[in-house]
C-alpha positions as CSV (number, residue, x, y, z in Angstrom):
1,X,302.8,165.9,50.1
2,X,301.7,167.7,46.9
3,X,304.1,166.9,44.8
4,X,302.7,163.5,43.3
5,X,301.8,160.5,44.4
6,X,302.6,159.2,48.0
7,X,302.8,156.1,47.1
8,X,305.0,155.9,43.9
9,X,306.4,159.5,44.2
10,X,305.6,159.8,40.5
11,X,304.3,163.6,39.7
12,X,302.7,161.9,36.5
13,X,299.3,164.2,36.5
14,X,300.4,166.6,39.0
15,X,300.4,169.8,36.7
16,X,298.4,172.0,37.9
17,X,299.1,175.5,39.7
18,X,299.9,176.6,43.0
19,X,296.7,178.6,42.9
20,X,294.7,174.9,41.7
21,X,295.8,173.3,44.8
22,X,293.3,174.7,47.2
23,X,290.4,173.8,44.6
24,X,292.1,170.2,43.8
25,X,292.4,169.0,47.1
26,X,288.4,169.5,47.7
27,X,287.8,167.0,44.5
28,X,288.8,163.2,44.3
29,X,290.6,163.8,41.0
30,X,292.2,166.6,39.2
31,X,290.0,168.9,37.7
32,X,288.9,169.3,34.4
33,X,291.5,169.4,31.4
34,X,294.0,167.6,34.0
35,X,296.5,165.1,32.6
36,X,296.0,161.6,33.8
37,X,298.6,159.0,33.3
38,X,298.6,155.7,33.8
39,X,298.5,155.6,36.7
40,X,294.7,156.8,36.9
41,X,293.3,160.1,38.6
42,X,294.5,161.3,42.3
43,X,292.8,160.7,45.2
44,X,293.3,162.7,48.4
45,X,294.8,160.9,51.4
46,X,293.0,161.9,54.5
47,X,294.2,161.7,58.2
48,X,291.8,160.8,60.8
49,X,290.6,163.9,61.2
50,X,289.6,164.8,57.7
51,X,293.3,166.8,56.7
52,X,294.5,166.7,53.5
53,X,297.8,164.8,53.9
54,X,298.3,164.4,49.8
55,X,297.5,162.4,47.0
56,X,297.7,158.5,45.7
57,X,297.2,157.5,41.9
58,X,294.0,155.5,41.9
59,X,295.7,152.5,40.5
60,X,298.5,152.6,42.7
61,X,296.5,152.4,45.9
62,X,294.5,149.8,44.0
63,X,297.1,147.0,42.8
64,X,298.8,147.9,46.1
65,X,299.1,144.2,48.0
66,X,298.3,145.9,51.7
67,X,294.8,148.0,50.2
68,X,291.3,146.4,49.8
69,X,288.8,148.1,47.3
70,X,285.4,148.5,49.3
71,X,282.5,148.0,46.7
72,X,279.8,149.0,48.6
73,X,281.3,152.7,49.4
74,X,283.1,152.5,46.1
75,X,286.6,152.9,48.3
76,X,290.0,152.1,49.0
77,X,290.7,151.2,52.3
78,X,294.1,150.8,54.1
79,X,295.5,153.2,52.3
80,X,297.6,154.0,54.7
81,X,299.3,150.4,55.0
82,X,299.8,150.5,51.5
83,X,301.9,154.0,52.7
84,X,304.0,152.3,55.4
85,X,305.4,149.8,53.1
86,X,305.9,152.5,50.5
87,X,308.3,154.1,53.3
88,X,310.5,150.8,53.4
89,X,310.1,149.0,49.4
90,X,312.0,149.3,46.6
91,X,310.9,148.3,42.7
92,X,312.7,145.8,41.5
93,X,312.3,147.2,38.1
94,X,313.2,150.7,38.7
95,X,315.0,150.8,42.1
96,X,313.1,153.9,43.2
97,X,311.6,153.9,46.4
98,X,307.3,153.1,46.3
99,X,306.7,150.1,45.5
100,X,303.9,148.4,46.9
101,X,302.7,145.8,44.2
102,X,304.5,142.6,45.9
103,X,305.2,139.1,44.4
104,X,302.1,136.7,44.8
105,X,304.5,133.9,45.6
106,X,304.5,133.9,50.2
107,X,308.5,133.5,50.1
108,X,309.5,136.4,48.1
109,X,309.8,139.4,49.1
110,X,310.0,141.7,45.5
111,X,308.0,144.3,45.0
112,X,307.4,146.5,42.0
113,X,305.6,149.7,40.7
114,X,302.0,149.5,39.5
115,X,304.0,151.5,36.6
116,X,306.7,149.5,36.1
């Protein structure tokens, strides 16, 4: 999935060429002279066997209630967690499909958009 963020299906930073997408998806963020929203820079989503499966916003994957950030390997881990609730959540705000930021509170079951 090229075509924005797996998690909030924004394209917010996603202009780039065809021809870019080759070079991009060797970096962990767009390259140089790349928009980035607020949402922060891409970072690929790799499967198990090192294939480039798309991208997440950096702050999506972050506030995302089923990721942790790993300090010591400056990482964000269970990404793909974060993906499978993605599949099922809608934002509250919005009503788009994505959202992975859930309510703090154990009984409620909202969720929202890092960008909403």
């Amino acid at each position: 999935y090229l075509g924005g963020c797996m998690l909030c299906k924004n394209p917010s930073g996603t202009e780039f060429s065809a021809r870019r997408k080759n070079e991009i998806a060797k970096l962990k963020s767009p390259g140089p002279g790349q928009k980035i929203g607020k949402e922060g820079r891409f970072l690929p989503v790799l499967s198990t066997r090192n294939v480039l499966l798309g991208f997440v916003h950096s702050k999506c994957a972050l506030w995302s209630s089923n990721t942790r950030y790993e300090p010591q390997s400056f990482s964000i881990q269970r990404v793909n967690d974060a993906l499978k609730s993605a599949a099922t959540s809608r934002c509250r705000i919005c009503g788009n499909a994505g959202a992975t930021l859930q309510c703090a509170e154990k009984e409620c079951s909202i969720s929202y958009h890092f960008r909403c």
